[in-house]
N, C-alpha and C positions, 0 to 999 in steps of 0.2 A: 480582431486580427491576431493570427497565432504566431510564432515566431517560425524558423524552419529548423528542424528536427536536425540534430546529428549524425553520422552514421553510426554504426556500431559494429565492431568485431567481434570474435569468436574470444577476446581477451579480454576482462573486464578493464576498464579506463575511467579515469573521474571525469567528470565535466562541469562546470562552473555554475551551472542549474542545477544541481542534484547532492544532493546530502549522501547519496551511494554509488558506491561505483556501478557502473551500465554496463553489462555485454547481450550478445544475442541466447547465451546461457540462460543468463539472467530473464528474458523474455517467454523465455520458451518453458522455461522453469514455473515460470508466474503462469503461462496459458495453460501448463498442463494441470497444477494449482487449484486456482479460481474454477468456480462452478459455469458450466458452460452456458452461455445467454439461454434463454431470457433473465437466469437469477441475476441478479445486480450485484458488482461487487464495491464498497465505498472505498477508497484509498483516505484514511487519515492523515489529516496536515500534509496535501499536496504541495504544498507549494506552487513553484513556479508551472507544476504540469506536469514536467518531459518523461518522467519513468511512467506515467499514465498515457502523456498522448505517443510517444515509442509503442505501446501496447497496443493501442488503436491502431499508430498505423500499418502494427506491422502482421496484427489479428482484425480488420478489417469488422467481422463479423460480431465484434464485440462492441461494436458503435455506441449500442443501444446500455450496454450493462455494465460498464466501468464510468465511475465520477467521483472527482478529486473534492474534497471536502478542505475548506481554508478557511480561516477568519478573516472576516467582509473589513475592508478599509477604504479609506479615500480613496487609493491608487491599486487597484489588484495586483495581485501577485500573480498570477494565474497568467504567462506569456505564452505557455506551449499549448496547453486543452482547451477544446473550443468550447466557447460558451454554453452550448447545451448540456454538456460533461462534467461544469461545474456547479459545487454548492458551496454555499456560506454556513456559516454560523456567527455569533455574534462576537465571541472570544477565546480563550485558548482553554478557556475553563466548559464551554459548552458542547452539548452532543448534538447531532442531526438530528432532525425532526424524527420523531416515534414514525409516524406512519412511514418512513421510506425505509426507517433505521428495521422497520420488522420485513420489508421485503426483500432486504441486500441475505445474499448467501455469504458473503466474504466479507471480510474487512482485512484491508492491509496497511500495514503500521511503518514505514520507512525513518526509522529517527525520529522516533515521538521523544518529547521532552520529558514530560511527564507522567511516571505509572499512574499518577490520579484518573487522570482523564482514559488511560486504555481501561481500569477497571470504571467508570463510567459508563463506556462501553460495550464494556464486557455484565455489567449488569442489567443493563434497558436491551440488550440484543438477543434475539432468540437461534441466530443462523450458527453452522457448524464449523466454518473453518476461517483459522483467524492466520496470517503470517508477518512476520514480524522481519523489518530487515535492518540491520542497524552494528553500531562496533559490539563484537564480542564480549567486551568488557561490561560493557553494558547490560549483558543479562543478569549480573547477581544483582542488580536492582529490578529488572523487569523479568523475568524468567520467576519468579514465584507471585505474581500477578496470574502469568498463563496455565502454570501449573495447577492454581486453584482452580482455574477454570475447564482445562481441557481433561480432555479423557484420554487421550493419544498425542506423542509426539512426533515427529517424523528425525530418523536419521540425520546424521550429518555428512553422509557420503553421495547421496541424489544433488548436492548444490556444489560439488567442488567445481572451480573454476567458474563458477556466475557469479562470484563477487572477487574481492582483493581478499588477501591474506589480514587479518585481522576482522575484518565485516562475517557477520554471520548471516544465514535466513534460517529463522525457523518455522516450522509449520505445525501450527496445535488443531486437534480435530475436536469436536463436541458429536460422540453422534449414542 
């Protein structure tokens, strides 16, 4: 059972599920983004769901290709994406299984805790485009993880206004 989605405006807004601020920006930014279905794209450390199952419902078409990845507990965390959408791992230290982790075109990274685990990631992964949303502050720790990895970076003037003042998105290419 999923819980019922927020609305969302044209202004990004926090919400109590979500470690980033949410707008339709923000959504729309992510669709243009992510590689169009069938590729699959994994979201890192979903959480509760909502900035994944928001995507769904509001990309419909991407039913099949977005899935939130969480560490499996007694009580899931997982209240917004439905079941199908979701994957475990065992802990905060581990990656997705290989065979799924080589057919995802994306990964996106919302407030990961730890640069261990994106280079992990970014190691066992063979797809092109990685985006990362999280406080600004935050990239002189993680921003030369991405840098070793990618081959392009994207602007910072294509995401103003999809997040708050202080949050960044970045978007690193491999191609």
């Amino acid at each position: 059972m999923t819980t019922r989605l927020p609305q969302l405006s044209t202004s990004p807004i926090r919400h109590p599920s979500s470690c980033c601020s949410l707008s339709l920006p923000l959504l729309s930014l992510l669709d243009t983004i992510l590689p169009p279905p069938p590729s699959l794209a994994l979201s890192i450390g979903s959480g509760p769901g909502l900035l994944e199952a928001l995507l769904l419902h509001h990309y419909p078409a991407r039913s099949n290709s977005i899935y939130g990845v969480e560490v499996s507990a007694p009580k899931p965390v997982n209240v917004f994406l439905p079941e199908q959408n979701t994957l475990t791992v065992t802990g905060t230290w581990a990656v997705v299984d290989s065979g799924l982790l080589k057919e995802a075109g994306a990964l996106l990274f919302v407030y990961p805790r730890q640069p261990s685990l994106v280079q992990a990631y970014l190691a066992r992964w063979e797809g092109e485009i990685v985006v990362w949303i999280g406080p600004r502050a935050d990239m002189e720790e993680f921003g030369p993880v991405f840098d070793e990895w990618a081959v392009d970076k994207e602007g910072e003037d294509m995401r103003k206004g999809a997040v708050e003042a202080g949050e960044g998105v970045w978007v690193y290419r491999r191609v």
